[in-house]
C-alpha positions in Angstrom: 55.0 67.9 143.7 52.9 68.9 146.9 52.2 72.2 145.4 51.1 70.6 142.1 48.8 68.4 144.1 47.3 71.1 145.6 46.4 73.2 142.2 44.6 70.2 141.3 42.6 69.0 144.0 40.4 71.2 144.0 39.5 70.5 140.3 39.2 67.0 141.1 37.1 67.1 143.8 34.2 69.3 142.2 34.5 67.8 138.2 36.1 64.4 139.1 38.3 63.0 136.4 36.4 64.2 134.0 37.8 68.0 134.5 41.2 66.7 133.1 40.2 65.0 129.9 40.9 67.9 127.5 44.1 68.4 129.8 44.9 64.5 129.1 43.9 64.7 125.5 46.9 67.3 125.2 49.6 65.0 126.0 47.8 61.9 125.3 50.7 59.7 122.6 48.5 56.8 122.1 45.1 58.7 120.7 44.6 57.3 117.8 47.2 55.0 117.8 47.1 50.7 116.8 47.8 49.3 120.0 47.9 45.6 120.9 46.2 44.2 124.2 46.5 41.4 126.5 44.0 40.6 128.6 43.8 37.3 130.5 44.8 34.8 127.8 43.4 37.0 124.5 45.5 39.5 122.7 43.4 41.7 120.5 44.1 44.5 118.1 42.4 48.0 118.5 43.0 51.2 118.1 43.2 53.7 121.4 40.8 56.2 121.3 41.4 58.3 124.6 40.1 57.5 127.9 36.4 57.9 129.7 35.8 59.9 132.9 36.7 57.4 134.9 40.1 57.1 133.4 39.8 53.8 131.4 41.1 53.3 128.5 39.0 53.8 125.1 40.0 51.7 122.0 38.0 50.4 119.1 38.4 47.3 118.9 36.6 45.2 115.5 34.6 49.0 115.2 33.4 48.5 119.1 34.6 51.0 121.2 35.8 49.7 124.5 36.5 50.6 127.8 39.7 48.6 129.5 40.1 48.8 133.2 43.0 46.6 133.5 45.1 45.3 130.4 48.3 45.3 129.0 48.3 47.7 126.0 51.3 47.7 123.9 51.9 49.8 120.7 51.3 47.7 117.5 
């Protein structure tokens, strides 16, 4: 894992997240999934779209693309 960690932080410190979106697109199960979210005391429907480059999670939600920092997102 140490090794691993040190391939890649090099990358992060010059691109940030950002230089592992393709990478995370690759492996990514929810793209373009229905997922179902619960945030405080709403649950809403969306669809998950990826993530930005800061990590947070993209999903349509109501054709509104949204950025979730902290949620629980369930598959619908």
């Amino acid at each position: 894992m140490i090794t691993a960690l040190n391939n890649y932080l090099p990358r992060f410190s010059q691109q940030g997240f950002n230089g592992f979106t393709n990478e995370w697109l690759k492996y990514d199960i929810l793209h373009h999934q229905p997922v179902k979210i619960t945030q405080l005391d709403q649950i809403l429907d969306g669809l998950a779209m990826g993530i930005d480059e800061r990590g947070q999670l993209k999903v349509n939600i109501d054709g509104q693309e949204q950025c979730l920092t902290s949620a629980e997102v369930s598959v619908s």
